[in-house]
N, C-alpha and C positions, 0 to 999 in steps of 0.2 A: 384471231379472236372470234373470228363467223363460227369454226368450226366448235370451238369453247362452247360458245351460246348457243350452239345447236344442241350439242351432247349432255349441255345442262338443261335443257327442252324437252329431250327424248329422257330424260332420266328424272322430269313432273316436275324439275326443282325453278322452269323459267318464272313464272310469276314471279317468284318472291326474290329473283337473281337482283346483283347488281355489280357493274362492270366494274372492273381494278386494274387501269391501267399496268401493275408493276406484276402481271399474272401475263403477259404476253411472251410470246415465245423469245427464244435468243434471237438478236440481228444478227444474220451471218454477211452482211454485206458484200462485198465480192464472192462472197460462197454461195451465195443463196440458190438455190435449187439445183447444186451440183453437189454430187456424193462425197464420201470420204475417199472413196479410189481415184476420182477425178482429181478432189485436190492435193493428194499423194503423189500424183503423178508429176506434177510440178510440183511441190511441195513435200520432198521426201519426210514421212518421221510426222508430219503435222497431227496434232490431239487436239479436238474442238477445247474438252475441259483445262486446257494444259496453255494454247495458243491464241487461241479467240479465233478473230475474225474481221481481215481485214479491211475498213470500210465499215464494218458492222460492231460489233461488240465484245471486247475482253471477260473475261471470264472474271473481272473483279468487277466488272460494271452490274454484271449479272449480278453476280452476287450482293450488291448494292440495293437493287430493286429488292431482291429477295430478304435484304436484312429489315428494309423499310416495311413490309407485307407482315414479317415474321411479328417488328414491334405492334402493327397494331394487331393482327390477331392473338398476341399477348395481355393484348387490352382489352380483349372480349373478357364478356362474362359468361361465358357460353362455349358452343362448336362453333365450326364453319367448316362448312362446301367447297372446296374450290376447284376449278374447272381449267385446266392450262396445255401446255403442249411438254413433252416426255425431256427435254431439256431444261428449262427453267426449273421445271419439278422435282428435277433429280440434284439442282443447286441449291434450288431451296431448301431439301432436306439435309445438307448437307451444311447450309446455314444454320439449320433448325438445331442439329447436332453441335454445331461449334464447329465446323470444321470448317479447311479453305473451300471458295469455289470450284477448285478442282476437284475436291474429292466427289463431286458429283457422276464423278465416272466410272464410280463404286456402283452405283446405285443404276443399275440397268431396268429399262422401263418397257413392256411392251403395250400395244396399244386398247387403251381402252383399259387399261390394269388400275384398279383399287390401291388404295394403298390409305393410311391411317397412321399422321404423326400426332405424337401426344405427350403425354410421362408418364414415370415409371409409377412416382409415389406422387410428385409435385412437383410443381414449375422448377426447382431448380434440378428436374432430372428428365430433361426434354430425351425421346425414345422415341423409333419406329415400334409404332403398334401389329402393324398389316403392311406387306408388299406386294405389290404388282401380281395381285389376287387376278386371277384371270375372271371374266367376264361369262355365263355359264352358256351352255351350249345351244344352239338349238335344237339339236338332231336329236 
């Protein structure tokens, strides 16, 4: 979440943030700071979206958080900002769409990428607007 509230700092939007619990990254519990090769290695075939995480969190839990987040920014009367880590982001769109938690591994994220869910015509035609819009250059 430090990193969330940083990038929504650098990006002028921290004054008026305010934290959501259910915007935190996935628990990878016994994975956590080991790659996908390392846990392949013991764990022939393993798919974060597909297997979870043992110790840490299934991919229906996520998506749990994410359906919770989805109803109330359905409640807005407005937009919203939000600030998270390339995992959670890629389930929640994929909540936002109707789909399983898995299919979040459709939705490939690089870092610091834009993205913009919304609808087509109206709420009942929820649409990615914008994806993993890269961030522009300095040079």
């Amino acid at each position: 979440m430090q990193r969330a509230a940083r990038t929504c700092e650098l990006a002028g939007f921290g004054a008026t943030a305010e934290g959501e619990r259910d915007l935190v990254e996935w628990d990878y519990g016994d994975y956590e700071g080991r790659t996908t090769l390392e846990i392949q290695v013991a764990r022939p075939g393993w798919q974060l979206f597909r297997d979870g995480c043992p110790g840490g969190e299934m991919p229906e839990q996520v998506g749990a958080r994410a359906d919770r987040l989805i109803e109330r920014l359905r409640a807005l009367n407005g937009d919203a900002l939000l600030f998270s880590s390339g995992h959670f982001l890629r389930t929640l769109t994929a909540r936002w769409l109707g789909l399983p938690p898995a299919a979040g591994r459709y939705f490939p994220l690089g870092t610091a990428g834009l993205c913009v869910i919304g609808y087509e015509h109206d709420l009942s035609e929820p649409a990615i607007r914008l994806w993993n819009e890269a961030p522009p250059s300095d040079s």
